[in-house]
Structure formats: C-alpha cells, structure tokens
C-alpha positions as CSV (number, residue, x, y, z in Angstrom):
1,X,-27.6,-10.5,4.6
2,X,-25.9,-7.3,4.9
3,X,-23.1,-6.4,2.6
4,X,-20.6,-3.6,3.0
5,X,-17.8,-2.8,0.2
6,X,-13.9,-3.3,0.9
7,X,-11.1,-1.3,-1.0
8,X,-7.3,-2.3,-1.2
9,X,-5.1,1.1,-2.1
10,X,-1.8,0.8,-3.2
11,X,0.6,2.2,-5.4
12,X,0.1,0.4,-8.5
13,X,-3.4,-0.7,-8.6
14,X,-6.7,0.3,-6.4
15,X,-9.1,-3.2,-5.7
16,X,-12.9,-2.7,-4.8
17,X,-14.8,-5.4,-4.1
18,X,-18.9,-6.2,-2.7
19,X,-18.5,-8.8,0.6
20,X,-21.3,-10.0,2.5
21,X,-20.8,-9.8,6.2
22,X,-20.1,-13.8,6.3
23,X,-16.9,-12.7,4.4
24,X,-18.2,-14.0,1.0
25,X,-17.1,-11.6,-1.5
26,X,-19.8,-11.2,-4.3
27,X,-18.1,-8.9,-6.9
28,X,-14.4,-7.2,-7.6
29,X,-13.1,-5.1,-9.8
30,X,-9.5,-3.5,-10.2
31,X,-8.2,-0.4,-11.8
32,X,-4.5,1.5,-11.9
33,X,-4.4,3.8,-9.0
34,X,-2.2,6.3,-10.8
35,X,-1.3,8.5,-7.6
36,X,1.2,10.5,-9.4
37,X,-2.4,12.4,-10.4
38,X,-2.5,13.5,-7.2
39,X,-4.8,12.8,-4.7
40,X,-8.5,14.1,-6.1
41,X,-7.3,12.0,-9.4
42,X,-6.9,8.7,-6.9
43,X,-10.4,9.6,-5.6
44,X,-12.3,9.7,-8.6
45,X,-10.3,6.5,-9.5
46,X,-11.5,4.8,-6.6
47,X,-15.2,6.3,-6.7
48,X,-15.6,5.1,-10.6
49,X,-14.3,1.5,-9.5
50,X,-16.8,1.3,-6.4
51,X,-19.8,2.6,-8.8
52,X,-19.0,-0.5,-11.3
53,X,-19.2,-2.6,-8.6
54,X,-23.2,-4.8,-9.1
55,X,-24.8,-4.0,-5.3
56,X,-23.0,-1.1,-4.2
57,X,-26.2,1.1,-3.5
58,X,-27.5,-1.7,-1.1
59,X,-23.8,-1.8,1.0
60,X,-23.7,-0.5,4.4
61,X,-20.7,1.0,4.7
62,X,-16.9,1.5,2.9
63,X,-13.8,0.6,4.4
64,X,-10.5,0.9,2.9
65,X,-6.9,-1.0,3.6
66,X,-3.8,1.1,2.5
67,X,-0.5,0.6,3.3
68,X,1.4,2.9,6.1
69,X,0.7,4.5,9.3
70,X,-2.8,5.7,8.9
71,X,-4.6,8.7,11.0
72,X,-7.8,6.0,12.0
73,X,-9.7,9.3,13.4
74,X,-9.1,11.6,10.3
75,X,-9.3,9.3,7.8
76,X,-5.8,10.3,6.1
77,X,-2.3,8.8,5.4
78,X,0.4,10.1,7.9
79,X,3.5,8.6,5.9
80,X,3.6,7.0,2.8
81,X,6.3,6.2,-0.1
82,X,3.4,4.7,-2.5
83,X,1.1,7.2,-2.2
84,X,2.8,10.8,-1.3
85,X,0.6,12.9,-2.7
86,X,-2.4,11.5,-1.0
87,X,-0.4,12.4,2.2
88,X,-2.9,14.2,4.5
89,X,-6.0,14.3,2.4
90,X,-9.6,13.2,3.8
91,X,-9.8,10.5,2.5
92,X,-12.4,8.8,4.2
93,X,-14.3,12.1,4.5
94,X,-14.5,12.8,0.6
95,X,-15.8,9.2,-0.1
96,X,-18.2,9.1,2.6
97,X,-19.0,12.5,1.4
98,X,-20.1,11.3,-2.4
99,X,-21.3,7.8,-1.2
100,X,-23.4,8.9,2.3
101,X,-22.2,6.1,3.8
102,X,-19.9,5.2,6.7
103,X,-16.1,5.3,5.6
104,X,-13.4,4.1,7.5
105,X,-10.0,3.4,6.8
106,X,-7.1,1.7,8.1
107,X,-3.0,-0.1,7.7
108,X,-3.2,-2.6,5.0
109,X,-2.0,-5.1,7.7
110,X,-4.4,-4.1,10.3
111,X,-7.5,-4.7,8.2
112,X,-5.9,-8.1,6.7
113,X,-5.4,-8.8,10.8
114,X,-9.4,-8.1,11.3
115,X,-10.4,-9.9,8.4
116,X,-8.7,-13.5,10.1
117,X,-9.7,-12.4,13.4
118,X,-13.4,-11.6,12.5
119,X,-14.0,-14.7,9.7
120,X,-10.6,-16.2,9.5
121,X,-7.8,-18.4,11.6
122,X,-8.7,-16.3,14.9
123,X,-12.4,-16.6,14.9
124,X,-13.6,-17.2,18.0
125,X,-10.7,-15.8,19.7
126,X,-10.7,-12.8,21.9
127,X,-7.2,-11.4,21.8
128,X,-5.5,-12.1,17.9
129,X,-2.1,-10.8,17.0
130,X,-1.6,-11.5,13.7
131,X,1.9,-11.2,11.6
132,X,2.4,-11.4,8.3
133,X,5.8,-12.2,6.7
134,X,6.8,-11.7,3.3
135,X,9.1,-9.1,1.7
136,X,8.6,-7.0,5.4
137,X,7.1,-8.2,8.7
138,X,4.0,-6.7,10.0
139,X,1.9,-7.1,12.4
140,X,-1.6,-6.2,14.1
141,X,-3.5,-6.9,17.4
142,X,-7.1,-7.6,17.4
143,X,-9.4,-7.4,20.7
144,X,-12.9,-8.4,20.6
145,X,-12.9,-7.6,17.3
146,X,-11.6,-4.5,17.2
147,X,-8.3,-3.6,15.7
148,X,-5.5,-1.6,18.0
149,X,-4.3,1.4,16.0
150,X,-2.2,3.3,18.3
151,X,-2.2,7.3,19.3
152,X,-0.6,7.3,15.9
153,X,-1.3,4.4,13.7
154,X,1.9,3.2,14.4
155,X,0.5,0.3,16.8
156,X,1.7,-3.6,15.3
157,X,4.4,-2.4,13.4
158,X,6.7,-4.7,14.6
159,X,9.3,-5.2,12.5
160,X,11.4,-2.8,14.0
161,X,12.0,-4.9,16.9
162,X,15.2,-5.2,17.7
163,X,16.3,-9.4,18.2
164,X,19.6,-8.6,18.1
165,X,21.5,-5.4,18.8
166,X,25.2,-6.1,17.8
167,X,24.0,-7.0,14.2
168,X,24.4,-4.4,11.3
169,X,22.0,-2.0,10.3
170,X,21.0,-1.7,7.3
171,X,18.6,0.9,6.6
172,X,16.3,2.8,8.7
173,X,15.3,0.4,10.9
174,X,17.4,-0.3,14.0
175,X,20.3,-2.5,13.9
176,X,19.0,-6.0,14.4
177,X,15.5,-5.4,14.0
178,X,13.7,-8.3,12.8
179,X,12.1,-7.5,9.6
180,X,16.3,-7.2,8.4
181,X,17.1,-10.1,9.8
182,X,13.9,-12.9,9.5
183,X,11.9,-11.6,6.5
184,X,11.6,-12.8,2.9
185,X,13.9,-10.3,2.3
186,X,16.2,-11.3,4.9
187,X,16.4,-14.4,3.9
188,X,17.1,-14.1,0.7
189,X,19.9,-11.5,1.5
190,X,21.6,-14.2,3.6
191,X,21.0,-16.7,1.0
192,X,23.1,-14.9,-1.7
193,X,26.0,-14.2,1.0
194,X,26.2,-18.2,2.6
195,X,24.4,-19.8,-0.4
196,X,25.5,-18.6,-3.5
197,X,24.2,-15.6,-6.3
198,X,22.0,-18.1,-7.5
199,X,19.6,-18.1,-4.4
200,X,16.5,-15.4,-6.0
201,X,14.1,-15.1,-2.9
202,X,13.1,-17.3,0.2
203,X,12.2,-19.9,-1.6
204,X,14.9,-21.0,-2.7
205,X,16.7,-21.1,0.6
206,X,13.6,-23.4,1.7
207,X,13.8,-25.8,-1.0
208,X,17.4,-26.4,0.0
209,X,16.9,-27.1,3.5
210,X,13.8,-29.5,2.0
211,X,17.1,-30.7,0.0
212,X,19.0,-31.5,3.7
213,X,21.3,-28.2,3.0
214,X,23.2,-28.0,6.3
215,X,23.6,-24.2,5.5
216,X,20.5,-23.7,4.3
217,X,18.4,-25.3,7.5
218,X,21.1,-23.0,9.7
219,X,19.2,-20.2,7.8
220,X,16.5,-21.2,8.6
221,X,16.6,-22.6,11.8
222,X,18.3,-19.0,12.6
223,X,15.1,-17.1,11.1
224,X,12.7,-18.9,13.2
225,X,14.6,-18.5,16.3
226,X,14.8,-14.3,15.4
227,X,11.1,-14.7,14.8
228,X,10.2,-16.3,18.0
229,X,12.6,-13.9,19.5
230,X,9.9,-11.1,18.6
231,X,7.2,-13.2,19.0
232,X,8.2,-13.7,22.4
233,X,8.5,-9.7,23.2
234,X,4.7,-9.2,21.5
235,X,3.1,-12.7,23.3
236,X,4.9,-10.9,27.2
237,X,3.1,-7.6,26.4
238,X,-0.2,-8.8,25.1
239,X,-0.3,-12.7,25.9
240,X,-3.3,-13.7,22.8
241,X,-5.1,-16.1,22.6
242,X,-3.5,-17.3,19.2
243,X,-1.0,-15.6,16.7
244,X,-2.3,-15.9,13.1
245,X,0.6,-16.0,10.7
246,X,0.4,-15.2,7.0
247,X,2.4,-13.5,4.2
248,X,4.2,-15.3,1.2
249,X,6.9,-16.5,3.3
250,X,4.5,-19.1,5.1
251,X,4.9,-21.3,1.5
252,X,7.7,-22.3,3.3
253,X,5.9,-23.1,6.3
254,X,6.8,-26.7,6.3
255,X,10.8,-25.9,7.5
256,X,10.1,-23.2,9.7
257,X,6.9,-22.6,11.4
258,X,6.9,-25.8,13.5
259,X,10.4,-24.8,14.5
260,X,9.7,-21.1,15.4
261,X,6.5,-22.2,17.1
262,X,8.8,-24.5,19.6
263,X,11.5,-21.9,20.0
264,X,8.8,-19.7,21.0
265,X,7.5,-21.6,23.8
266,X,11.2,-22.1,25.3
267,X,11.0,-18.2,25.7
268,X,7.6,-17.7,27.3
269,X,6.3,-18.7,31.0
270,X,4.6,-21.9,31.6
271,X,1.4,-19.8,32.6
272,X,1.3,-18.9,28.7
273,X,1.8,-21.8,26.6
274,X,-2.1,-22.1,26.4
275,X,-1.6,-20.1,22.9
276,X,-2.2,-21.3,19.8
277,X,-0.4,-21.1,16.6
278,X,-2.7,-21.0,13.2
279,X,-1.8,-20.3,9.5
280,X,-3.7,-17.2,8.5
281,X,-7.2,-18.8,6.2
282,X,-8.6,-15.7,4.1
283,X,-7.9,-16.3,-0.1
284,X,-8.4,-11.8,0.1
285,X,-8.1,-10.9,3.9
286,X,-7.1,-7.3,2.4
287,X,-10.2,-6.9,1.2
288,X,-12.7,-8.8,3.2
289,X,-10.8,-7.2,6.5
290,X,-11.8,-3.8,4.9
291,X,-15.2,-4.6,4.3
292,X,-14.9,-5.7,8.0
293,X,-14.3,-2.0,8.9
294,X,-17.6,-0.6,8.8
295,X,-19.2,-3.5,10.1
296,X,-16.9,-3.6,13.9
297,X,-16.6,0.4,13.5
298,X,-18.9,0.7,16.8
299,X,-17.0,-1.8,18.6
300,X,-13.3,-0.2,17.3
301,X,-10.6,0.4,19.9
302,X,-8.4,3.5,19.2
C-alpha cells in the first residue's frame, strides 16, 4: 500500500506524520517550529522531523497543511501572523528539493477539508464543502477530490461573510461577518455580555442551554440561525452534495447543529434539500488531508 507523508505547520509546533493512502497513519512525531529563526531554520526543523519519521524513504510524496492563504502554485505563504518570516519562501520547492519527491502545500483548513472528503464524512461524495468552527470559521470546497484554492488562496474563507450588516464590527472583518458573530469566539463574547463574566468559552454557554437557560438557548438558537444564514449563501453558489462540519465547537453539537441544519433548509429551494448534513469523522484530518496532497495532486483543481 502506498504511503505518502503529511506535515501540520504552525506557529508553535511543526507535526510530521507516515499515512498510508487508506488514511491510516503509521508513525508521528512533533517538534517546536521556532519561526522566529527564520525561515531556512523552520526548514531544517521540518526536514530533521520528516527524516525521524520509520518509512519516509518508501513515501510517495510530501504534502504540508499551514495556516493562511497559501500560493498552491509556488509553494509559499501569501499572509501569515504565525509564521512571518516564512512569508514568501519556497517552501514546497526547498523540501522537494532535499527529499526528490513531490511537495505540495496547502490552507490548513483546505487539507483538513480533503482529508474528510477523500477518507472521511464526505467519502463518496462528489461536491464537499466542509466548515470547521472553533475559535474562527473556515471553510473549504472539495470537487471530485480536488480541493478549490482560488486565483489567490483565498477560496473557502468564509468567515468574512457578512449575516448581518447593521451589527458592529469588530476587527478586520466586515461588520456582521459571521466568524464575529457564530464562532467559538463569538459565542463566548456574547456569553460574558448576556450571561455573566463567569461564562470562559462556548462551552459554557452550551451547558446552560443543556441546563434549560432561556438566555443561553437564545444564544444559541441565534448562532445557528447566523450559521445557516452563511450556509445558505455557500449551499446557493455551490449546492454540495453534503457539508461536513467540524472544529471544537461541534462538542456542542447536541444544542445547535440539528437546529442550524433545519434553519438552513427554510433558506434554500426545495430543488436543494437533497443535501446532507455530517459531523466531520478524521481523529487528525490535518495531517492525513496533507498526506492526501500528493496523492489527488493530478486530479487538483486550481
């Protein structure tokens, strides 16, 4: 069985990892990623961790997840807070340099979106948009396998959609856009404003409205309906065949995603409601979706 090697880049800590193309990942290792090095540092990093790794020799190909808009053709970061000084380098060109294999990289969310559309909740499926909610929303569209990236690697990034236009902004994104208003983030912001200072993130609004909370199901009858609300503006441009929901906001999925999931369909035409809603499956779908790089690379819409 072939086997191919997925990376997960970050600010803090750089993941490598051996998965077989079933998605079964045989060995991973982690290291600090220490990008205040600079960028050649970050390399060697990641080129020590991949060499520890039992099997690498035998792997087909490298593909690597990191977070922010990423050049798909170049093989470099276009904007990023975590990693600023890695802004612009080749990347996928320098490790594919030392390793003569195949090296592709991609958004942290966009390989995490091929991993559950290739082995995950949306196999099977020919058009996946998967959205992942936690401290931001993100999100991805798959097509026969092959992840959307955009002219500028900006494609899925949907959390700038605007639900709302007469709420207040409150940083760079518009006013109303839903990652402000129906993220973890979100909701714990609105917690500590209706609920009280002792609300410390999502959670705790969701085990109130477990509690029968009257305020705290309003929040979170309100943050499904904003979700659906983008939902609804993705599903009318691409109409998939299922969404695939994940991030660590989906721990509260028992108060809110049969909810958003019914406000969605209100919002759609009957010719649509054939989609399906599915939790997102992968235990590491940052990792196995890299590994997944390589291996759909042919097939690989811009």
């Amino acid at each position: 069985m072939k086997t191919f090697i997925g990376v997960d880049l970050g600010g803090t800590n750089v993941r490598a990892a051996v998965v077989r193309e079933d998605g079964v990942i045989q060995c991973m290792k982690k290291s600090r990623s220490c990008p205040e090095r600079g960028a050649e540092s970050v390399m060697e990093t990641m080129i020590s961790l991949i060499e520890s790794l039992e099997g690498y020799e035998d792997c087909e190909g490298i593909g690597m997840g990191i977070p922010g808009p990423i050049d798909t053709i170049g093989g470099k970061i276009i904007v990023s807070t975590n990693l600023p000084k890695l802004i612009g380098f080749p990347i996928a060109e320098y490790i594919e340099k030392h390793f003569q294999k195949p090296a592709y990289m991609d958004n942290d969310v966009k390989v995490a979106a091929l991993g559950e559309a290739v082995l995950g909740a949306g196999k099977g499926y020919p058009i996946v948009y998967y959205v992942t909610i936690s401290t931001g929303i993100g999100g991805a569209l798959v097509i026969d396998q092959k992840v959307v990236s955009g002219q500028n690697g900006h494609a899925g990034e949907i959390g700038n959609i605007c639900i709302d236009r007469n709420r207040k902004k409150y940083n760079i994104l518009n006013a109303g856009a839903v990652e402000n208003e129906a993220s973890g983030t979100a909701l714990t912001r609105k917690g500590k404003e209706i609920l009280g200072e002792h609300i410390s993130n999502a959670g705790d609004v969701f085990e109130m409205a477990r509690g029968g909370d009257e305020k705290a199901i309003k929040l979170v009858d309100d943050m499904a309906y904003d979700m659906a609300m983008m939902l609804c503006a993705v599903g009318h441009i691409v109409d998939p065949h299922v969404f695939v929901v994940g991030g660590g906001v989906m721990k509260g999925k028992d108060v809110f995603f049969e909810k958003m999931e019914r406000f969605y369909r209100t919002m759609i035409h009957d010719g649509m409601q054939s989609v399906v809603f599915k939790e997102a499956l992968l235990e590491e779908p940052g990792i196995v979706g890299a590994a997944m790089l390589p291996m759909t690379k042919g097939r690989k819409l811009c």
